[in-house]
PDB file of the backbone (N, CA, C, O) and the ligand in Angstrom, with CONECT records:
HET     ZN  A 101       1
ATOM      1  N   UNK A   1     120.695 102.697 209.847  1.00  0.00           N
ATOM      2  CA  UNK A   1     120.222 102.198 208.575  1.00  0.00           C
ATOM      3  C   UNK A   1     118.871 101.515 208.793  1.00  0.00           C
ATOM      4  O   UNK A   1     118.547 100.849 209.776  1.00  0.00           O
ATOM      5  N   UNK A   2     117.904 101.880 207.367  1.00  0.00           N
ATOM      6  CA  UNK A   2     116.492 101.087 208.150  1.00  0.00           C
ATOM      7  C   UNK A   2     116.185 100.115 206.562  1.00  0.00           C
ATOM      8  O   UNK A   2     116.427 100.600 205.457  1.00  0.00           O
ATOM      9  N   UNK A   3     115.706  98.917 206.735  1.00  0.00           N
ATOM     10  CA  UNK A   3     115.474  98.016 205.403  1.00  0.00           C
ATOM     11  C   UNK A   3     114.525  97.640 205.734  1.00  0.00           C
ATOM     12  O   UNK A   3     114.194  97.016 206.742  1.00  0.00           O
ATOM     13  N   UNK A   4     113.497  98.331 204.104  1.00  0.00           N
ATOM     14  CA  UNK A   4     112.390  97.725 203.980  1.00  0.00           C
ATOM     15  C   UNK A   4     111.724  96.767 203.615  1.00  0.00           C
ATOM     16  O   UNK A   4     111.324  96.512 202.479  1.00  0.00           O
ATOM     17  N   UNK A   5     111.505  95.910 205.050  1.00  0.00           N
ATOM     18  CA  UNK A   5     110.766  94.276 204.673  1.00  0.00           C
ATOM     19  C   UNK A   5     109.966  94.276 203.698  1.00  0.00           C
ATOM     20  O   UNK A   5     109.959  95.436 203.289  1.00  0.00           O
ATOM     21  N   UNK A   6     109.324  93.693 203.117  1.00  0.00           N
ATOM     22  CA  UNK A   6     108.622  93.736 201.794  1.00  0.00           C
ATOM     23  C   UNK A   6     107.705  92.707 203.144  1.00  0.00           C
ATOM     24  O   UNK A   6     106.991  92.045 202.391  1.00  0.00           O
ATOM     25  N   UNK A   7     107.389  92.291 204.373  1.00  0.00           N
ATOM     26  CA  UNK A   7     106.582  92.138 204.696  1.00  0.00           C
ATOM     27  C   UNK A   7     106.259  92.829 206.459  1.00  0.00           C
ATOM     28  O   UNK A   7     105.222  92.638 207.095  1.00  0.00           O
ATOM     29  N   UNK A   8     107.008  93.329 206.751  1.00  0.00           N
ATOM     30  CA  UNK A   8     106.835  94.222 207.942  1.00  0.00           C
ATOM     31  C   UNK A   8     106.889  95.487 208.259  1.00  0.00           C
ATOM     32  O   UNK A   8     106.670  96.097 209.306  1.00  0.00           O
ATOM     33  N   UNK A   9     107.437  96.013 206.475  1.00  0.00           N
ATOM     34  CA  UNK A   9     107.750  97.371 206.294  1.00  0.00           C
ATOM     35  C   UNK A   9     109.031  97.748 207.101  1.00  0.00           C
ATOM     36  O   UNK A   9     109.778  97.074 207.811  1.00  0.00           O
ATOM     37  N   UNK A  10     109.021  98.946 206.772  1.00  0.00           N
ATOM     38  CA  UNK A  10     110.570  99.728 207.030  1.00  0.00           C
ATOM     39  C   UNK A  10     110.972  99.159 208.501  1.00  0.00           C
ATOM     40  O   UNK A  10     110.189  99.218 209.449  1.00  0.00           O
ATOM     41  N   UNK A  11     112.397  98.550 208.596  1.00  0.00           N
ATOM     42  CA  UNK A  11     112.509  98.423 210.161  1.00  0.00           C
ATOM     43  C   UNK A  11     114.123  99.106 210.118  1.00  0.00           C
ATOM     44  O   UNK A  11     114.775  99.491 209.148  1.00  0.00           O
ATOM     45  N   UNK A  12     114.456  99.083 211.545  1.00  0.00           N
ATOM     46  CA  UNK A  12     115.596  99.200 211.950  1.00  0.00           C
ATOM     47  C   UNK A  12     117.052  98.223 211.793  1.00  0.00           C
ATOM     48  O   UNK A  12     117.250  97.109 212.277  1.00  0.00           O
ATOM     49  N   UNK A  13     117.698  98.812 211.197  1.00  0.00           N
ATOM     50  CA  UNK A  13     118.800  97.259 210.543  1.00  0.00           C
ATOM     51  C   UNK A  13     119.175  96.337 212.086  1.00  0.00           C
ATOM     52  O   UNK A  13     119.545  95.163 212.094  1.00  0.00           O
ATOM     53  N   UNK A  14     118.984  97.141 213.239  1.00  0.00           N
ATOM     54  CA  UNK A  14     119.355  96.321 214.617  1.00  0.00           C
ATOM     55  C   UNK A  14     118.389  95.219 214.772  1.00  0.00           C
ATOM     56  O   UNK A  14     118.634  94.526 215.760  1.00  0.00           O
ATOM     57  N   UNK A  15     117.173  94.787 213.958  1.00  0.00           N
ATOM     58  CA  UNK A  15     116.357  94.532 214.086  1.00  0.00           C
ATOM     59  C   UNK A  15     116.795  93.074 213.244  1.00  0.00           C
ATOM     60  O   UNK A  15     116.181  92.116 213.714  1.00  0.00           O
ATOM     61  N   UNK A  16     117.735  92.696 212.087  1.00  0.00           N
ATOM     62  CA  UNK A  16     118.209  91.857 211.440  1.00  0.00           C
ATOM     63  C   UNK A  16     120.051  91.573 211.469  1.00  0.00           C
ATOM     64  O   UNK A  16     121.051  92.201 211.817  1.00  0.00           O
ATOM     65  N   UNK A  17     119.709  90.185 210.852  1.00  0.00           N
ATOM     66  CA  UNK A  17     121.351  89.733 210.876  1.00  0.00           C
ATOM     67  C   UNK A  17     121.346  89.595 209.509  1.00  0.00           C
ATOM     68  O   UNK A  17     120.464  89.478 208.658  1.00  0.00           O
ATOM     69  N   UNK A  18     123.199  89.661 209.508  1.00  0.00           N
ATOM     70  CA  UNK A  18     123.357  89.914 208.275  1.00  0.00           C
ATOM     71  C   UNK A  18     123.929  88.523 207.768  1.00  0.00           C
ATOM     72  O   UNK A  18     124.533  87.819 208.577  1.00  0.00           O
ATOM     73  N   UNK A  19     123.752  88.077 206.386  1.00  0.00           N
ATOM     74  CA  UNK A  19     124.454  86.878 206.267  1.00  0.00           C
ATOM     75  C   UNK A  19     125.598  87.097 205.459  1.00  0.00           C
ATOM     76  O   UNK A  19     126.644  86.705 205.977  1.00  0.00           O
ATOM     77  N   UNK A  20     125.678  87.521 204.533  1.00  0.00           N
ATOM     78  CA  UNK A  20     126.601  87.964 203.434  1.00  0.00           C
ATOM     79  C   UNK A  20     125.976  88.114 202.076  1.00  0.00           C
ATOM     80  O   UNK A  20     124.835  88.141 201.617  1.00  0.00           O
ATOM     81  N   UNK A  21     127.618  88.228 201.478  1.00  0.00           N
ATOM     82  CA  UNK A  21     127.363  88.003 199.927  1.00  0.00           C
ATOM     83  C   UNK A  21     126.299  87.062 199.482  1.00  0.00           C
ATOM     84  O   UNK A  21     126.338  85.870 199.787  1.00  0.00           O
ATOM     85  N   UNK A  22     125.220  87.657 198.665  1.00  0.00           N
ATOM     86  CA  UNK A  22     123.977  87.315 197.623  1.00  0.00           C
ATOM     87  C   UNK A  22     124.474  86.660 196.321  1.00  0.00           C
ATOM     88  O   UNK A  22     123.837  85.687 195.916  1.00  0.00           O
ATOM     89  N   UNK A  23     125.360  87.014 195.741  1.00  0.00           N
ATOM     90  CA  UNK A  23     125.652  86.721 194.551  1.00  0.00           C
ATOM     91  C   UNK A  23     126.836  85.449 194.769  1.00  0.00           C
ATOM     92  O   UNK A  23     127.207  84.925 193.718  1.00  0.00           O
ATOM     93  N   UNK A  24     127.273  85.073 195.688  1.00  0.00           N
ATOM     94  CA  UNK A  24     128.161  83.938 195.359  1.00  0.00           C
ATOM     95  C   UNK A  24     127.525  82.761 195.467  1.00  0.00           C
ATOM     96  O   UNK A  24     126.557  82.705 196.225  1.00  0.00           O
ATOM     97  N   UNK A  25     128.002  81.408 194.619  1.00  0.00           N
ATOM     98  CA  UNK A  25     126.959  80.312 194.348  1.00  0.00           C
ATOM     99  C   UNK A  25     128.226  79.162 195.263  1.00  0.00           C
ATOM    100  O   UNK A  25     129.452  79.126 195.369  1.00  0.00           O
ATOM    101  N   UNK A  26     127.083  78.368 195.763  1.00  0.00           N
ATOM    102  CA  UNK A  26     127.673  76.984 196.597  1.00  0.00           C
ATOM    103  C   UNK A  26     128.507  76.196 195.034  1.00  0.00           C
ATOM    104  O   UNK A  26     128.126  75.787 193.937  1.00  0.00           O
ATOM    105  N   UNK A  27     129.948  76.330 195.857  1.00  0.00           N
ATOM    106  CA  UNK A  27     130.638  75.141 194.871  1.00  0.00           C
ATOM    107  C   UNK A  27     129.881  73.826 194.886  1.00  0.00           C
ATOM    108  O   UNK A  27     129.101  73.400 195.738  1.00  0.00           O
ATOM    109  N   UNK A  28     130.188  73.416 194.033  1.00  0.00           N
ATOM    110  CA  UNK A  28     130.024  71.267 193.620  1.00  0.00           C
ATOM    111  C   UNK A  28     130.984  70.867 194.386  1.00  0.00           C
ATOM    112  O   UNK A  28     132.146  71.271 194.338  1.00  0.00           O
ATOM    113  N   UNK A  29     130.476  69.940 195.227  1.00  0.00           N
ATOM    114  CA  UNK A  29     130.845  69.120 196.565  1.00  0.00           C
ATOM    115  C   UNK A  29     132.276  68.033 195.660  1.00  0.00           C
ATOM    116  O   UNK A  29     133.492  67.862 195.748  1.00  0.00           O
ATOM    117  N   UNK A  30     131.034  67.518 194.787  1.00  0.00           N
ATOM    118  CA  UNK A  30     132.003  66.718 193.815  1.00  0.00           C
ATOM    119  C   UNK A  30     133.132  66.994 192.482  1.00  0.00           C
ATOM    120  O   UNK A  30     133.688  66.146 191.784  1.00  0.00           O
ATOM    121  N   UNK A  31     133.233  68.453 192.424  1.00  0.00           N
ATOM    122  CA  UNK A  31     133.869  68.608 191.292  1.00  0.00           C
ATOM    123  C   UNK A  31     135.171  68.333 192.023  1.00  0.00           C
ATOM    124  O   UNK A  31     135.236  68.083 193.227  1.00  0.00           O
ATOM    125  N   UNK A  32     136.399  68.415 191.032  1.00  0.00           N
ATOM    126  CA  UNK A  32     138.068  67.871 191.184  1.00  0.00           C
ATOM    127  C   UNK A  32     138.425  69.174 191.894  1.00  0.00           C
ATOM    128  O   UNK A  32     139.293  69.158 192.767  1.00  0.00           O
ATOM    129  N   UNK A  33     137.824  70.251 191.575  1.00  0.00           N
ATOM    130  CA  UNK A  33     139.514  71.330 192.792  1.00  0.00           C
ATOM    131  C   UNK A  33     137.859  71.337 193.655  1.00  0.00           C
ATOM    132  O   UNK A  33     137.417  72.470 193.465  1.00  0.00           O
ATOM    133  N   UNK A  34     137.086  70.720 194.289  1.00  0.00           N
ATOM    134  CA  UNK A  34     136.416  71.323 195.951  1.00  0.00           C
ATOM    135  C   UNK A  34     136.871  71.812 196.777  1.00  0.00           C
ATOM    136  O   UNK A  34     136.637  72.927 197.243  1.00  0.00           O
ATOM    137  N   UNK A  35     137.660  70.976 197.108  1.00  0.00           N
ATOM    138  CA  UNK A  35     138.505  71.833 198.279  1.00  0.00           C
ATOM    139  C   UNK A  35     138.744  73.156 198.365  1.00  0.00           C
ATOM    140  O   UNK A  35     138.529  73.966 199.267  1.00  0.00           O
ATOM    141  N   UNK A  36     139.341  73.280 197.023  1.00  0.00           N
ATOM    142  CA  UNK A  36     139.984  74.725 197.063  1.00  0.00           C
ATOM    143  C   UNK A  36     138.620  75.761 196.540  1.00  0.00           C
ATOM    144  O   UNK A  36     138.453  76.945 196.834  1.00  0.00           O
ATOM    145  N   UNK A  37     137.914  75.054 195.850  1.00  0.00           N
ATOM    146  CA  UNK A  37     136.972  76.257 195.746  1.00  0.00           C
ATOM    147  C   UNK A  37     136.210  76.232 197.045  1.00  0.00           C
ATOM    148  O   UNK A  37     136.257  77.392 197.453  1.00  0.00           O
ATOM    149  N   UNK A  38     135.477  75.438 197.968  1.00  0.00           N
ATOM    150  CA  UNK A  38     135.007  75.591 199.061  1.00  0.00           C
ATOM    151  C   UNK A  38     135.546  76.608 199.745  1.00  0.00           C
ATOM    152  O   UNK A  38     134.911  77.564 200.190  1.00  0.00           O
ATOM    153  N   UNK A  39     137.543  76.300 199.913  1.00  0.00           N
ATOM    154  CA  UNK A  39     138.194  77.369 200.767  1.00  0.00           C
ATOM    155  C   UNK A  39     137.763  78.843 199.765  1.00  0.00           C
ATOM    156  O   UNK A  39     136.981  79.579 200.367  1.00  0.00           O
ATOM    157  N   UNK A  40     138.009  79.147 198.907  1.00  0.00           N
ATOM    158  CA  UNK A  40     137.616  80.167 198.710  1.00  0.00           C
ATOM    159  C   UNK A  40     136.185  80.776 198.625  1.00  0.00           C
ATOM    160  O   UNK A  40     135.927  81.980 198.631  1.00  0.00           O
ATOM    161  N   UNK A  41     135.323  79.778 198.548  1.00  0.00           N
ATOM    162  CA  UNK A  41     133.704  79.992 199.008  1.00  0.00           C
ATOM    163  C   UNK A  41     133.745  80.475 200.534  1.00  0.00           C
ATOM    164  O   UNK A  41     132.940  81.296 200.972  1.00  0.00           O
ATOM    165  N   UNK A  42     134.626  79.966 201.203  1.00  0.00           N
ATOM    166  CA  UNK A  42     134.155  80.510 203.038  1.00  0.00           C
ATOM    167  C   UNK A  42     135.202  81.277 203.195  1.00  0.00           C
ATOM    168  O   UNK A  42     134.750  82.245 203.807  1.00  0.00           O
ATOM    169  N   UNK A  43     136.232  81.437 203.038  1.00  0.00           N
ATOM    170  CA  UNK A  43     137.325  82.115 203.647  1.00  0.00           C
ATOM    171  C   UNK A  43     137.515  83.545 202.774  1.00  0.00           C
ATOM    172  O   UNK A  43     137.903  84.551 203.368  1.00  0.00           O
ATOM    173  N   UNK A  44     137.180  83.584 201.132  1.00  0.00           N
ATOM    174  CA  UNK A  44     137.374  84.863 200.579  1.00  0.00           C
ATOM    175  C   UNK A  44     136.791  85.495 200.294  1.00  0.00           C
ATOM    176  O   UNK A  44     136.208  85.029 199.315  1.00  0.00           O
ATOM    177  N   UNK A  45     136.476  86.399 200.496  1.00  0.00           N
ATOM    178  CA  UNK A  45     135.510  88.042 200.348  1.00  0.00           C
ATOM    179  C   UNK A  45     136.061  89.170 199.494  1.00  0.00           C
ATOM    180  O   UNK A  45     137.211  89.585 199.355  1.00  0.00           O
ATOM    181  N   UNK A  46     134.855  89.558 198.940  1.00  0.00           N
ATOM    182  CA  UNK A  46     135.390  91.099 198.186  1.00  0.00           C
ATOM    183  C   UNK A  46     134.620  91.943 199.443  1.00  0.00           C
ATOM    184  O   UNK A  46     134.040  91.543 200.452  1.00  0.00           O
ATOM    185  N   UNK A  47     134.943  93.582 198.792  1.00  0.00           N
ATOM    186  CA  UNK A  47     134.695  94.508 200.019  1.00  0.00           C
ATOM    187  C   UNK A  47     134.087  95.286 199.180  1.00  0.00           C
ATOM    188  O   UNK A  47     134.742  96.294 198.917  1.00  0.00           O
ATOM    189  N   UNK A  48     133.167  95.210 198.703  1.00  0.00           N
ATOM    190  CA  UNK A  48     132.717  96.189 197.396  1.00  0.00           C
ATOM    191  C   UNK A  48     132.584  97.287 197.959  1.00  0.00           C
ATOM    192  O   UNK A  48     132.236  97.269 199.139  1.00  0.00           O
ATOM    193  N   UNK A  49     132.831  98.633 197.261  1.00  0.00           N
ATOM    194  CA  UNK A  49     132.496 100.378 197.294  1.00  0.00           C
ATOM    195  C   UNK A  49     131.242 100.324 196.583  1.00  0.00           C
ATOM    196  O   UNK A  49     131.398 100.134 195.377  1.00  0.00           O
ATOM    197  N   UNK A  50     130.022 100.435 196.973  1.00  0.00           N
ATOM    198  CA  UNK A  50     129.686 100.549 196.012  1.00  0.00           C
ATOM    199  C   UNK A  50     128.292  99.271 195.854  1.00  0.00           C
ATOM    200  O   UNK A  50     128.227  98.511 196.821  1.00  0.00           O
ATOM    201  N   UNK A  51     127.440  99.078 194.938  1.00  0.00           N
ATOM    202  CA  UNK A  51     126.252  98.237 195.084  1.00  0.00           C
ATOM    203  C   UNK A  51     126.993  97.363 195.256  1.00  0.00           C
ATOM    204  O   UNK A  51     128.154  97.240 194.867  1.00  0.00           O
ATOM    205  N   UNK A  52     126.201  96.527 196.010  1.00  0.00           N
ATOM    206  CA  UNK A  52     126.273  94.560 196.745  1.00  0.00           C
ATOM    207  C   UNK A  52     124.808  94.848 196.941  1.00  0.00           C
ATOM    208  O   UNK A  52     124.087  95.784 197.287  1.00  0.00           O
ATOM    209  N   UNK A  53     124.697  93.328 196.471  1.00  0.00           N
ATOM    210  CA  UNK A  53     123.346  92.328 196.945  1.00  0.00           C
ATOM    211  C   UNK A  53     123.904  91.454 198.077  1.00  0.00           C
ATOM    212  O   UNK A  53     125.023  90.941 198.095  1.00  0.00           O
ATOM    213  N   UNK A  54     122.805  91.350 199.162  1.00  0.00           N
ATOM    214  CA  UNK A  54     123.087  91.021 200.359  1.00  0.00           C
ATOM    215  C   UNK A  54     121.941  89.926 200.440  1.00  0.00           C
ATOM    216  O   UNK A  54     121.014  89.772 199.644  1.00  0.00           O
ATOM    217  N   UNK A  55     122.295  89.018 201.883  1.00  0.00           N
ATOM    218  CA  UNK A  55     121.131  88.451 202.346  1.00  0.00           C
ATOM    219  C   UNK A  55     121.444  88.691 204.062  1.00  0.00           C
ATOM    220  O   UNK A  55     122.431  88.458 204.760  1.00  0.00           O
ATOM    221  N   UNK A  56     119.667  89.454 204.434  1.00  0.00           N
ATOM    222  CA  UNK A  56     119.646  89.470 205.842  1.00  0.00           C
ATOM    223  C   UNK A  56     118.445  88.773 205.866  1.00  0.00           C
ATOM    224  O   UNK A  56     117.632  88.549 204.969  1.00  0.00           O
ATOM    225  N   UNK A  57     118.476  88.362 207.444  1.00  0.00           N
ATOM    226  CA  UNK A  57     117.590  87.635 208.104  1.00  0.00           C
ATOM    227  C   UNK A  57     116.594  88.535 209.111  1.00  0.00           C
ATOM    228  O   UNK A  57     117.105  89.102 210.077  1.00  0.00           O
ATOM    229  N   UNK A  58     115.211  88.644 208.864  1.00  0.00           N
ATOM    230  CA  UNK A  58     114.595  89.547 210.320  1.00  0.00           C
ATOM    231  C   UNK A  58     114.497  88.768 211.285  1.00  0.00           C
ATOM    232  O   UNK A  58     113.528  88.011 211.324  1.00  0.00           O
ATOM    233  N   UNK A  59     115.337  88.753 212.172  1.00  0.00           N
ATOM    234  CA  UNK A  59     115.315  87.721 212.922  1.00  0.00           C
ATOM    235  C   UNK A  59     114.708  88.386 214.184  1.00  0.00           C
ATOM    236  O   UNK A  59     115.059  87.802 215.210  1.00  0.00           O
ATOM    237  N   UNK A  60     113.991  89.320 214.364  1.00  0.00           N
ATOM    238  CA  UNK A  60     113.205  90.264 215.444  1.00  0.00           C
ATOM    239  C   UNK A  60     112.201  90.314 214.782  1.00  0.00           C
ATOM    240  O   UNK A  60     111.505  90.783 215.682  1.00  0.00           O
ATOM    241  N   UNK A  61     111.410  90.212 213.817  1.00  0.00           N
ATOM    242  CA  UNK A  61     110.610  90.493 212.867  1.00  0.00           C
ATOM    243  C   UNK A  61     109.898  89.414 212.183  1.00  0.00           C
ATOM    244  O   UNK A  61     109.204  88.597 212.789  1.00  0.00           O
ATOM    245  N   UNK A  62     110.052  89.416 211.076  1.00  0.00           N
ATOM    246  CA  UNK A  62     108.957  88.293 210.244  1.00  0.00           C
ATOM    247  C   UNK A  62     109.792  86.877 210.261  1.00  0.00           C
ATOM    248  O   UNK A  62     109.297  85.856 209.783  1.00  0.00           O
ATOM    249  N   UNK A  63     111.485  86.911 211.028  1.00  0.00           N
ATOM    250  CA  UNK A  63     112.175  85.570 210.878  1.00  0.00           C
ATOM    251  C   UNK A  63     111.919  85.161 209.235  1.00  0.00           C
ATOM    252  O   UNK A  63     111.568  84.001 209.017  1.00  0.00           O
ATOM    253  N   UNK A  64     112.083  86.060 208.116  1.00  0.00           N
ATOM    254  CA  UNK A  64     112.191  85.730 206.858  1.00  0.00           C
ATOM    255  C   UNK A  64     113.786  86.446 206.444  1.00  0.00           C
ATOM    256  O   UNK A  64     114.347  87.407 206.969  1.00  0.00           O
ATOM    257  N   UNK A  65     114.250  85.543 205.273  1.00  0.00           N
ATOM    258  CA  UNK A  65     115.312  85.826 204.665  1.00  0.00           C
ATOM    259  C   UNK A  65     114.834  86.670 203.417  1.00  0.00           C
ATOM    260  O   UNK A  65     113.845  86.442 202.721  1.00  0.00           O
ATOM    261  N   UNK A  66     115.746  87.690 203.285  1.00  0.00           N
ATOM    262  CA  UNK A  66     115.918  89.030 202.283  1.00  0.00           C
ATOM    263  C   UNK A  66     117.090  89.049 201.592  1.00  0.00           C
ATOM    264  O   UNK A  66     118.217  88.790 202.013  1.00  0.00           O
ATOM    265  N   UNK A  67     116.632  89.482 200.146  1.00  0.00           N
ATOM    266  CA  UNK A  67     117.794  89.717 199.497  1.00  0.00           C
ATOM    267  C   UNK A  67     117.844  91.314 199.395  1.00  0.00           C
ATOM    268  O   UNK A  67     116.804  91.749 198.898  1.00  0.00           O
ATOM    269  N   UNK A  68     118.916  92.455 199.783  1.00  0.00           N
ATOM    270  CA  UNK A  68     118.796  93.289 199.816  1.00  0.00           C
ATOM    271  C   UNK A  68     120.160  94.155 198.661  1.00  0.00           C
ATOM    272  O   UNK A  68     121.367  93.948 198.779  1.00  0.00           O
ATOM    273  N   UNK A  69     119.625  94.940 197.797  1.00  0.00           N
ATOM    274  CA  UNK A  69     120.214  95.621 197.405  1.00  0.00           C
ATOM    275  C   UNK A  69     120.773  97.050 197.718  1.00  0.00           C
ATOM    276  O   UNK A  69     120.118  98.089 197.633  1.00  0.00           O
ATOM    277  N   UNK A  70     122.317  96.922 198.160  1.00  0.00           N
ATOM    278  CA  UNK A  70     122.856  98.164 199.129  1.00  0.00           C
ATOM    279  C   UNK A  70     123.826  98.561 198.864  1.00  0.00           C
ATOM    280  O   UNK A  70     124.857  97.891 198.798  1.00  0.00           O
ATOM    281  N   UNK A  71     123.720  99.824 198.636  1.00  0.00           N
ATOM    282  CA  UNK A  71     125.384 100.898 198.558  1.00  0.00           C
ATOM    283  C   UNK A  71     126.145 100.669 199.887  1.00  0.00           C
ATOM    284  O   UNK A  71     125.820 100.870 201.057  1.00  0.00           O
ATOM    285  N   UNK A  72     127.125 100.241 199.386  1.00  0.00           N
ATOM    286  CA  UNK A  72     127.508 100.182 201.467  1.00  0.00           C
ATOM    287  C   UNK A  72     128.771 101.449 201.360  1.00  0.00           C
ATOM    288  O   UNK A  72     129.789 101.277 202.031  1.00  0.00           O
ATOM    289  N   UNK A  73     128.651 102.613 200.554  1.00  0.00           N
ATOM    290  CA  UNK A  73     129.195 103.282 201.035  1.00  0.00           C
ATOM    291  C   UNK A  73     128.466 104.335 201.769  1.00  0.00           C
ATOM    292  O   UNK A  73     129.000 104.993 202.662  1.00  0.00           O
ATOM    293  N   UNK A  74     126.764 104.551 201.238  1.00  0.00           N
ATOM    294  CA  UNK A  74     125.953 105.226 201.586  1.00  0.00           C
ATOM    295  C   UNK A  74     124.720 104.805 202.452  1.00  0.00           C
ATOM    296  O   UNK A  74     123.845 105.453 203.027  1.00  0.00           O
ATOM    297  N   UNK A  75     125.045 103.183 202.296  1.00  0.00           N
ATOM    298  CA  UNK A  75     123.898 102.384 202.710  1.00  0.00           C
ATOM    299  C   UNK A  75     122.148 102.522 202.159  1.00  0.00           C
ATOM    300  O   UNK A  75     121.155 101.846 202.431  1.00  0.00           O
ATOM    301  N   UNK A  76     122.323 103.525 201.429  1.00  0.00           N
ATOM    302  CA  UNK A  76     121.233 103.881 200.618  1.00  0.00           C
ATOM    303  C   UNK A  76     120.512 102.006 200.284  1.00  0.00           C
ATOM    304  O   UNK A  76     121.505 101.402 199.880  1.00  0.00           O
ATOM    305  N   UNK A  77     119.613 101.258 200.300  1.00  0.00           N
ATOM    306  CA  UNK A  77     118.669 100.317 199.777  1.00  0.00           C
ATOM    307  C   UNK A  77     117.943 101.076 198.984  1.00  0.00           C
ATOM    308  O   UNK A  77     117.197 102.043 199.140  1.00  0.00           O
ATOM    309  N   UNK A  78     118.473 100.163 197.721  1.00  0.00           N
ATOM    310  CA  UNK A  78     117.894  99.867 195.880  1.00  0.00           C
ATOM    311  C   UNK A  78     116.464  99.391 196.502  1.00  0.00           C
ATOM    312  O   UNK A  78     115.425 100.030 196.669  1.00  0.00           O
ATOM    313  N   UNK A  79     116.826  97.909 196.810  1.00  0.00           N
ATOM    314  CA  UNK A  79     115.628  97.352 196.850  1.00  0.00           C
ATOM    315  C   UNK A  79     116.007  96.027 198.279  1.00  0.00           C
ATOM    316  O   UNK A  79     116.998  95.859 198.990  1.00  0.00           O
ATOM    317  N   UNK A  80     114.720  95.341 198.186  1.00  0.00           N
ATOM    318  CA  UNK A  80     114.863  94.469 199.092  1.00  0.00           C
ATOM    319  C   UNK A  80     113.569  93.201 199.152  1.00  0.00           C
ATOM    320  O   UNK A  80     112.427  93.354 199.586  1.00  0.00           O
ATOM    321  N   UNK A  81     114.196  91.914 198.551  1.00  0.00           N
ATOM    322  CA  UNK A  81     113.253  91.527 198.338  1.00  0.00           C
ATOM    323  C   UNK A  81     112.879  89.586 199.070  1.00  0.00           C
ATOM    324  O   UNK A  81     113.689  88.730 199.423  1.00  0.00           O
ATOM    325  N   UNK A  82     111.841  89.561 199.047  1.00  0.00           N
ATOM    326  CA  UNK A  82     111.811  87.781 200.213  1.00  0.00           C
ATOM    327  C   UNK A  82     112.603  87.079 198.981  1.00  0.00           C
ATOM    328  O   UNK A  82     112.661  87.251 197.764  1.00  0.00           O
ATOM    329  N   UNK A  83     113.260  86.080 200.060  1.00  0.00           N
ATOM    330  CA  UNK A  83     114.388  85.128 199.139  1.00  0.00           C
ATOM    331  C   UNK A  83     113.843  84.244 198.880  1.00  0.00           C
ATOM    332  O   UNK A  83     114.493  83.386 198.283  1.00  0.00           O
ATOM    333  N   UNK A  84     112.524  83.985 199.144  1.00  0.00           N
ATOM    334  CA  UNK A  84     111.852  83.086 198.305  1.00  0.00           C
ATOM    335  C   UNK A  84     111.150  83.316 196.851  1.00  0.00           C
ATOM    336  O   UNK A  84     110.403  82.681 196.105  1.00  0.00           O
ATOM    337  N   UNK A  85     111.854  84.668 196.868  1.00  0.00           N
ATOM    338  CA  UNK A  85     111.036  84.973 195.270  1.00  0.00           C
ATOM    339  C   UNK A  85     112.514  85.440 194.770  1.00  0.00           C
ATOM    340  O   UNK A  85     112.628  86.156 193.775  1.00  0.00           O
ATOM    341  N   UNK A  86     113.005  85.245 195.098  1.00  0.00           N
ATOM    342  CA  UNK A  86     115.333  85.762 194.385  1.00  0.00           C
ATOM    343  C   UNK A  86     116.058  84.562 194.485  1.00  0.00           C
ATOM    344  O   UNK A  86     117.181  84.328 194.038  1.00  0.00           O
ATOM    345  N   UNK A  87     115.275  83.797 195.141  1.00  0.00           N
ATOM    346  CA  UNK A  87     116.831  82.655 195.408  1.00  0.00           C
ATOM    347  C   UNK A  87     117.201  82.056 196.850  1.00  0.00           C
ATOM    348  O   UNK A  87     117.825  82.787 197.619  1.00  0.00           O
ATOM    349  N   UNK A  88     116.966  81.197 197.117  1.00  0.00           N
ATOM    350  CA  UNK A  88     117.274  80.954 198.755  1.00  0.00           C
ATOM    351  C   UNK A  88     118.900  81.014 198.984  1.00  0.00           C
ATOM    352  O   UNK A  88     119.830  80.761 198.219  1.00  0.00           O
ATOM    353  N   UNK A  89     118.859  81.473 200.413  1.00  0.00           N
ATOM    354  CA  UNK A  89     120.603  82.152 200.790  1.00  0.00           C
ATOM    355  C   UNK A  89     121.545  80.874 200.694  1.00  0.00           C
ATOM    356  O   UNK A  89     121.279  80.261 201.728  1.00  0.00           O
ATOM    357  N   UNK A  90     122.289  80.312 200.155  1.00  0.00           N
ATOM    358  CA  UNK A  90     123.400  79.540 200.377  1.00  0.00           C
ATOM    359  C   UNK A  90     123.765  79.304 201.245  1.00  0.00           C
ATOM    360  O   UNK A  90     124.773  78.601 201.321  1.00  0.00           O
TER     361      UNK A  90
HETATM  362 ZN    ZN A 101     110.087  91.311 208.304  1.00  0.00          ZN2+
END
């Protein structure tokens, strides 16, 4: 699989780490169920077929965080873009 940095151009996915799910948001430290939403913030995952937004790191490369849009049944990349212009990774 190869993802195109939007600042180093096309690289090799061996070339980055992966962090996870893009779309899930940091629970409130202080709301009444934390706990339990935290546990389900770190411990539960979907397995999508199908588009996920991701965040990788080039950590061989520009050491910038990416938000990447990916079929992970085909791995085909929508898009891929610096997480400083999408959202910084959680
Ligand atoms: Zn890069």
């Amino acid at each position: 699989m190869r993802i195109p940095c939007p600042y180093c151009g096309e690289r090799d996915a061996h070339e980055f780490a992966y962090l996870g799910d893009a779309t899930l948001t940091r629970p409130d430290p202080a709301a009444a169920e934390a706990e339990q939403a935290f546990h389900d913030y770190v411990y539960l995952r979907d397995n999508p077929a199908g588009a996920h937004e991701e965040w990788w790191y080039h950590a061989n490369g520009c050491r910038q965080w990416l938000r990447v849009a990916r079929d992970t049944r085909t791995h085909a990349i929508a898009a891929a873009t610096a997480a400083r212009v999408s959202g910084e990774p959680a």
